[in-house]
C-alpha positions as CSV (number, residue, x, y, z in Angstrom):
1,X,0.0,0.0,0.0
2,X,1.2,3.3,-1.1
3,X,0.9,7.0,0.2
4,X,-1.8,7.3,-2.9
5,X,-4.0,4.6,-1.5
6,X,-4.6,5.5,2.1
7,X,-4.0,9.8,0.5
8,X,-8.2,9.9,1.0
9,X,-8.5,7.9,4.7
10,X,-6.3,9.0,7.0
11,X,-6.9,10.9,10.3
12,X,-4.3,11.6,13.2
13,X,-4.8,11.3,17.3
14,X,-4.4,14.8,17.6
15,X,-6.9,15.7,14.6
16,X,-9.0,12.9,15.3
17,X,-9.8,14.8,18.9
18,X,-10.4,17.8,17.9
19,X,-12.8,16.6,14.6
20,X,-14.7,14.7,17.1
21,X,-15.2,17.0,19.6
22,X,-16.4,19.5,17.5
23,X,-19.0,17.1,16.4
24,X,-19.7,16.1,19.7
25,X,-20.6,20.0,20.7
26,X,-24.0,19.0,19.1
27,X,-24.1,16.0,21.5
28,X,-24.6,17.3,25.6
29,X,-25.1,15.3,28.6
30,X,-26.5,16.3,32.0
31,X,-23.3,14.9,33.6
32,X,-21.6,17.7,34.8
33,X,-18.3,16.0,34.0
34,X,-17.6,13.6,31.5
35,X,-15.0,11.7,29.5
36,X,-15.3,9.1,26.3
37,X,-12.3,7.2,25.0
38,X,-11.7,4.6,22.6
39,X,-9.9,2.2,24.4
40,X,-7.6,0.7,21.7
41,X,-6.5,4.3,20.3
42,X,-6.7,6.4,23.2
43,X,-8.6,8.9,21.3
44,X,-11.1,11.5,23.4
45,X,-14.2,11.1,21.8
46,X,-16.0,13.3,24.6
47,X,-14.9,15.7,27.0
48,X,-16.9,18.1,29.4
49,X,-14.9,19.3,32.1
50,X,-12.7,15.8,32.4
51,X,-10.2,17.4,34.7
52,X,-12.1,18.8,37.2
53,X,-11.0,17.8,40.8
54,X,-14.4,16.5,42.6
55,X,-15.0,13.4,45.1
56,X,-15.3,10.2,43.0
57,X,-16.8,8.4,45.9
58,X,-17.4,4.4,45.7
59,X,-15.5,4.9,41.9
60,X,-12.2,5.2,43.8
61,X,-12.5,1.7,44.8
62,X,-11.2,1.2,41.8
63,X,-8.0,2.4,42.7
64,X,-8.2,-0.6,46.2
65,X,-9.1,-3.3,43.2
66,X,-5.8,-2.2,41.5
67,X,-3.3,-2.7,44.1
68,X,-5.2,-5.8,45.0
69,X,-5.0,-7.2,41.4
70,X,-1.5,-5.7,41.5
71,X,-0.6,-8.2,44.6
72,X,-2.8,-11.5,42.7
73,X,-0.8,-10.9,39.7
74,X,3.2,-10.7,41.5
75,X,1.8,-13.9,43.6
76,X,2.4,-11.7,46.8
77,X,-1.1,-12.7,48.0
78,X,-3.9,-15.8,46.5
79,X,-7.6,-15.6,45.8
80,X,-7.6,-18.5,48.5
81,X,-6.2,-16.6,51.4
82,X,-7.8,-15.4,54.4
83,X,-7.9,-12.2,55.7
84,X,-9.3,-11.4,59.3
85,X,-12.4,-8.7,59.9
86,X,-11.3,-6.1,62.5
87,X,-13.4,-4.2,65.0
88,X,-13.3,-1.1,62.8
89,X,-14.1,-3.0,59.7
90,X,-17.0,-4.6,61.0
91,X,-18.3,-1.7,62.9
92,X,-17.9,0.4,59.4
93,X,-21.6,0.8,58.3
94,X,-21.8,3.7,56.7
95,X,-23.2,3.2,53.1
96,X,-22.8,0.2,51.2
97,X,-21.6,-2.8,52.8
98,X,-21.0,-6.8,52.4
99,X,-21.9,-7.5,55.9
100,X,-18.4,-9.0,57.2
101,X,-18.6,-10.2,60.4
102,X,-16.3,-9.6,63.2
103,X,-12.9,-11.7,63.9
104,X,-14.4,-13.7,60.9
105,X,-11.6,-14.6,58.3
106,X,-12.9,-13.8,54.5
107,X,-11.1,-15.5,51.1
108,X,-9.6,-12.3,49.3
109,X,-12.3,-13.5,46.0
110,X,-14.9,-13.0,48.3
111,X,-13.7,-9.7,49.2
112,X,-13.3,-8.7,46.0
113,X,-16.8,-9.4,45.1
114,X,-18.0,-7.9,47.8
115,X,-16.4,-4.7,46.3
116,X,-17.2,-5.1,43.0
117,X,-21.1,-6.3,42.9
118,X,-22.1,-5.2,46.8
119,X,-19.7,-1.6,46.9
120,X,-18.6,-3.0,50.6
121,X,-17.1,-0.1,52.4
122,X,-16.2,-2.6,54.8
123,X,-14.5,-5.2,52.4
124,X,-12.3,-2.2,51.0
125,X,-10.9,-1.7,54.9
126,X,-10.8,-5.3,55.5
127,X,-8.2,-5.4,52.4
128,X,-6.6,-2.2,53.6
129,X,-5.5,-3.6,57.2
130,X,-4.9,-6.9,56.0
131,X,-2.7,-5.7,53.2
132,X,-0.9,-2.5,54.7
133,X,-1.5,-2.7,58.3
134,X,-3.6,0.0,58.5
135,X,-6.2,2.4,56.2
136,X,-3.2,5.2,56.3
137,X,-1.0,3.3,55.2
138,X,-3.0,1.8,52.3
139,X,-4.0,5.3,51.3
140,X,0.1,6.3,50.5
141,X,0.4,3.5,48.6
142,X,-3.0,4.0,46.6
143,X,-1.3,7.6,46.0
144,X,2.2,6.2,45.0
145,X,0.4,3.5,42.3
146,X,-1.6,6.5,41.7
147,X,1.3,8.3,40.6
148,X,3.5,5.0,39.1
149,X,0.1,4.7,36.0
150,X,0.0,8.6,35.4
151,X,-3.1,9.5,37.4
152,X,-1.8,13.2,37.8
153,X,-4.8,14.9,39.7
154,X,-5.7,12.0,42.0
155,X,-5.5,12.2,45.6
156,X,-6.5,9.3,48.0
157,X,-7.3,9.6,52.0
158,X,-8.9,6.2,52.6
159,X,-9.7,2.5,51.0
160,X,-13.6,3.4,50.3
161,X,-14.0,6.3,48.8
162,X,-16.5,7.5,51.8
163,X,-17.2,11.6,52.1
164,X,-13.4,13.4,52.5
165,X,-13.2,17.0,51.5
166,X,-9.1,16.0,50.7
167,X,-10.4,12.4,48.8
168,X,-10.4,13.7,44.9
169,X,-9.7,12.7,41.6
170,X,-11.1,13.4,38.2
171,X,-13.2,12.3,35.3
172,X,-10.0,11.8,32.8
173,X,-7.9,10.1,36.1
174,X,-11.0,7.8,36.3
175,X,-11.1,7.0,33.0
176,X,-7.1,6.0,32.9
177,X,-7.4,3.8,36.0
178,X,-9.8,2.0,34.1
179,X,-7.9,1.5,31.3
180,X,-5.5,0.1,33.1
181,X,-6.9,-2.4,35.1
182,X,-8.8,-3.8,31.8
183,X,-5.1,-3.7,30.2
184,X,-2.9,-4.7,33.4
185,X,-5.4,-7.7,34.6
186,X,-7.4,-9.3,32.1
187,X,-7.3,-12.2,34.7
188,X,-9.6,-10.7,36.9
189,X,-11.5,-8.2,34.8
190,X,-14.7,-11.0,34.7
191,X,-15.7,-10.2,38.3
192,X,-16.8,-7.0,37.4
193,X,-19.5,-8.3,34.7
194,X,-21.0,-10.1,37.8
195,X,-24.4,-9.1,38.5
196,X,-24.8,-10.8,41.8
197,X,-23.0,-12.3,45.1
198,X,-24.2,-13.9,48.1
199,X,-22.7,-12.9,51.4
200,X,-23.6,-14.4,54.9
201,X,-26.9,-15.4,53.3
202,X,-27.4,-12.1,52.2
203,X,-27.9,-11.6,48.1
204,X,-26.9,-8.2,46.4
205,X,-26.9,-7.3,43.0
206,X,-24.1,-5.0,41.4
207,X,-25.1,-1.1,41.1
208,X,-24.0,-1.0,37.4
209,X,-27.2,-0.5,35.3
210,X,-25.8,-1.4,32.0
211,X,-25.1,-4.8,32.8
212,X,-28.7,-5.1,33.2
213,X,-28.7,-3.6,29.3
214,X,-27.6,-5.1,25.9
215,X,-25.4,-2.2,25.6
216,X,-21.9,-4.9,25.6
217,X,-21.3,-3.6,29.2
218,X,-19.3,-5.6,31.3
219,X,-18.0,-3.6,34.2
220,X,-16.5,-1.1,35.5
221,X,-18.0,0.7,39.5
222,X,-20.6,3.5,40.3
223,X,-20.5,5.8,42.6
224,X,-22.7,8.1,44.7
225,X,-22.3,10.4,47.6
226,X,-24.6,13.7,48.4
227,X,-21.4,15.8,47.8
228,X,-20.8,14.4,44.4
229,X,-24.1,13.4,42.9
230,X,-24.3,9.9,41.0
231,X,-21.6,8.4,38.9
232,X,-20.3,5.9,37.0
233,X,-17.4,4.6,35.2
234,X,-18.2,2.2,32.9
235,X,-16.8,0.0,29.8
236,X,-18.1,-2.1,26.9
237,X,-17.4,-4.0,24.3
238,X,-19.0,-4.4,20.6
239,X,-17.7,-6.4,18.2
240,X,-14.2,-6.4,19.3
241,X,-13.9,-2.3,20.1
242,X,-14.3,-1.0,23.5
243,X,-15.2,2.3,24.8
244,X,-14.5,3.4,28.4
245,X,-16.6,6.6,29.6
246,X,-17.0,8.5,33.3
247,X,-20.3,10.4,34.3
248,X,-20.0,12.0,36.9
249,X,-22.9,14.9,39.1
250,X,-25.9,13.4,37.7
251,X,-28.5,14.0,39.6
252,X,-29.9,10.6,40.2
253,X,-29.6,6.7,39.8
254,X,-32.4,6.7,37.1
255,X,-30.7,9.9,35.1
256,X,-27.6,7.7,35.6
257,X,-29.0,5.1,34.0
258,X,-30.4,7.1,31.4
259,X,-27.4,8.8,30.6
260,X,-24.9,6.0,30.7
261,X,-26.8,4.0,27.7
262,X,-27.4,7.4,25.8
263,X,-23.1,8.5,25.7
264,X,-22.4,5.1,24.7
265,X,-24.6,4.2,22.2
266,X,-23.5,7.8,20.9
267,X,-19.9,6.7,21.0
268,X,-20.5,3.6,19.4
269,X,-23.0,5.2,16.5
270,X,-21.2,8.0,15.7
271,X,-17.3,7.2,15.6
272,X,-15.3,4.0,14.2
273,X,-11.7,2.7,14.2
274,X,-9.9,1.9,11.1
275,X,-6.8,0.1,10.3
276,X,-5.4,2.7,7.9
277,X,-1.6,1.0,7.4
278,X,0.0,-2.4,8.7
279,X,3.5,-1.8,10.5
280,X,6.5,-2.4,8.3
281,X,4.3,-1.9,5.0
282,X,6.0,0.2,2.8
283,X,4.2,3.8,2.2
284,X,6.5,5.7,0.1
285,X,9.7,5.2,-1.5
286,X,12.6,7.8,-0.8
287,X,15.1,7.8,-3.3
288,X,19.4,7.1,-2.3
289,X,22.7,8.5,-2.9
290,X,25.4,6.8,-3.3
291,X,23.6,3.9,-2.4
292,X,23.5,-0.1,-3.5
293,X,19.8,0.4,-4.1
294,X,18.5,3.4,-5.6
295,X,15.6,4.0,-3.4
296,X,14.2,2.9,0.5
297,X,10.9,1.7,1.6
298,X,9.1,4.1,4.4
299,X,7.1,1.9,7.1
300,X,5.4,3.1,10.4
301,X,6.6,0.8,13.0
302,X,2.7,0.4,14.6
303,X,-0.1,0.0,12.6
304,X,-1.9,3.2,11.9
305,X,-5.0,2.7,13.8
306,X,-7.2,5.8,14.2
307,X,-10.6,6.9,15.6
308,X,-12.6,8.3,13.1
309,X,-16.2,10.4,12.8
310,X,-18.4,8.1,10.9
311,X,-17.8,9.1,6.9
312,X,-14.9,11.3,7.7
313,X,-12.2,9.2,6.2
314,X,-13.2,10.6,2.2
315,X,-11.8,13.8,3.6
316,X,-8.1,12.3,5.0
317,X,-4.9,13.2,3.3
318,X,-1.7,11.7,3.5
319,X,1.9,12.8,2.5
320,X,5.7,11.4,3.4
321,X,8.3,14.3,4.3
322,X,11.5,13.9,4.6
323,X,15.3,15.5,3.0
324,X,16.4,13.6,-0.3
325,X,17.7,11.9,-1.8
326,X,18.9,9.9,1.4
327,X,22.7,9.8,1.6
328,X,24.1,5.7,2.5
329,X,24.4,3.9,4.1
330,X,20.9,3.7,5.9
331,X,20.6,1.0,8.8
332,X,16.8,-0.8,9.1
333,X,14.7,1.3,11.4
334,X,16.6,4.1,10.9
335,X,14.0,7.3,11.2
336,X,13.8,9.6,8.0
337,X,11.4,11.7,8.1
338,X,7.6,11.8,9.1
339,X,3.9,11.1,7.6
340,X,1.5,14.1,8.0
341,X,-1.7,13.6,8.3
342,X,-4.7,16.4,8.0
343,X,-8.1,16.1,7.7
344,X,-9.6,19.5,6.1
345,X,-9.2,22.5,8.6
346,X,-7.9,20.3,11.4
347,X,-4.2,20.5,12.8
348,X,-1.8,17.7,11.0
349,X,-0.3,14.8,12.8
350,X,2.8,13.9,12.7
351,X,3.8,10.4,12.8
352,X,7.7,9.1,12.2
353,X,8.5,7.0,9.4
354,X,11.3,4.6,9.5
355,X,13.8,3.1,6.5
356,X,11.9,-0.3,6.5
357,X,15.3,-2.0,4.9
358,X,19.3,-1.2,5.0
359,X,20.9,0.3,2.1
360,X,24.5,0.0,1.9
361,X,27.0,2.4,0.5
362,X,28.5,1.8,-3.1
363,X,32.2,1.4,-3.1
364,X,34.8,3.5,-5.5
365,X,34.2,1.1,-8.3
366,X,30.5,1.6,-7.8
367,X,30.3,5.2,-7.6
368,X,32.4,5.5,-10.8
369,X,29.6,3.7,-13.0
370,X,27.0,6.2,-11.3
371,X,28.8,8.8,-12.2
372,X,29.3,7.6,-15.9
373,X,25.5,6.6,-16.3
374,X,24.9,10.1,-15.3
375,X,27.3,11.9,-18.0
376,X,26.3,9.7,-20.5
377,X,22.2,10.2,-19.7
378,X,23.0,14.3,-20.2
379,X,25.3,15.2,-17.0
380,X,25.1,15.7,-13.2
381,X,22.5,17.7,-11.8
């Protein structure tokens, strides 16, 4: 595939963000913040006040699950081991809770259910004291993993996510953590799709109304508190993409609801990814001097996926710059210029493009016949 075949479908990150959300002015939500992004590209396909500091409530258990998983996965700690109910876990019954009983010992898979499908404030402490000795110290190391996966506006005071005017984070930091526990535990993402769990007899169902839907939901937590209104960061999955998306203020669990299957079916409708160029597929030649081979292939070294407005990609176009002719010799991978990408009044992408093959100098014999085949084809230029 050449330059001229993908000239008329090709859009960049950076363009692709700000063509789609200048379509997506049209589109409005009652959330009074927001964030869509494709998962495989990154790409923000919604924004509306994503960085806003507010209190994510039971959506920063999120961050508890992720050092948890982050445990599971070194093999510091098993789904089969026991961890014992304190005093102050048991006696914690504000809000949601699994019901733990005291001095009881609880499998860390039950935990995490209770968590997941019954939003146990008491389950999240019971992991905190058990794992870190106490909720303080659970809370610095949720802010240091915070910090390690590039959530840069999220602050952390306790395992929970229960009222704490110095507890915040944001609709984009939200939206990263759940990207990366879909990306950094595929092991244990299932137990959020899990609609119920019995706990000492007593059955609760999991607060995420799209699972109830046939939306392609299958997880992530919601959230509610007075101080922050309802929430809910979400993620689903139709045929093979996936969007992840944060609501967050909403004023109640029906409007959640509501809104939550209304921004994705928008994301899903209105925007699609395409697969504009295979890695290591020669776009453009650039021609060589002085060179055993008179030109070099250009590749991408990733494939050129990109998020796209439905019927935007007759409006791509496509060119290779770089200085020529390239001088040898030219190593494999060597960079050589860039592919930029516009789509009409948008600002171009850049992307690097690489020598997909190594072109070796010609030696004194060799530069001698160029330099006769060009006097005798009318002289140097």
């Amino acid at each position: 595939m050449t330059l001229r075949h993908i000239a008329m479908a090709v859009l960049t990150a950076i363009g692709l963000g700000l063509v789609v959300a200048g379509q997506a002015q049209a589109f409005e939500t009652s959330a009074k913040q927001a964030i869509v992004i494709d998962f495989q590209t990154g790409s923000v396909l919604f924004d509306k006040n994503a960085d806003e500091s507010v209190h994510p409530a039971s959506m920063s258990k999120l961050m508890t699950l992720y050092l948890v998983f982050d445990r599971l996965k070194a093999g510091q700690i098993k789904l089969t081991d026991m961890l014992t109910v304190s005093e102050a876990a048991w006696a914690l019954n504000e809000g949601s809770t699994m019901f733990v009983g005291i001095g009881s010992k609880i499998p860390v898979e039950d935990l995490i259910r209770g968590i997941i499908v019954q939003s146990g404030n008491d389950a999240c402490l019971v992991f905190a004291e058990g794992l870190a000795g106490s909720e303080e110290a659970f809370a610095k190391l949720m802010n240091e993993k915070a910090k390690e996966i590039g959530l840069t506006n999220s602050h952390f005071v306790n395992a929970h996510g229960l009222e704490n005017p110095d507890h915040k984070m944001t609709a984009r930091d939200l939206a990263r953590l759940a990207t990366h526990i879909i990306q950094d535990f595929p092991d244990y993402y299932h137990y959020f799709s899990e609609k119920t769990f019995v706990f000492n007899g007593i059955s609760q169902g999991n607060r995420n109304p799209l699972l109830y839907t046939d939306t392609g939901a299958d997880g992530l937590k919601t959230g509610h508190l007075s101080v922050s209104g309802y929430g809910i960061t979400a993620s689903a999955l139709r045929d093979g993409r996936r969007i992840v998306m944060v609501l967050h203020g909403l004023e109640s669990m029906q409007v959640r609801a509501d809104e939550a299957r209304l921004v994705l079916d928008w994301a899903f409708r209105e925007t699609e990814n395409v697969l504009l160029a295979k890695a290591n597929k020669a776009l453009e030649e650039a021609p060589v001097w002085l060179g055993q081979a008179a030109t070099v292939p250009l590749v991408l070294h990733d494939d050129l996926l990109v998020t796209l407005p439905r019927g935007a990609r007759d409006k791509m176009t496509a060119k290779a710059v770089f200085e020529g002719p390239v001088p040898a010799p030219i190593a494999e991978g060597q960079a050589i210029g860039k592919l930029i990408l516009q789509a009409g009044d948008q600002p171009p992408f850049e992307a690097p493009l690489y020598a997909g093959a190594a072109v070796a100098e010609l030696d004194t014999f060799g530069r001698v016949i160029l330099a006769a085949k060009r006097l005798i084809g009318g002289g140097l230029n």
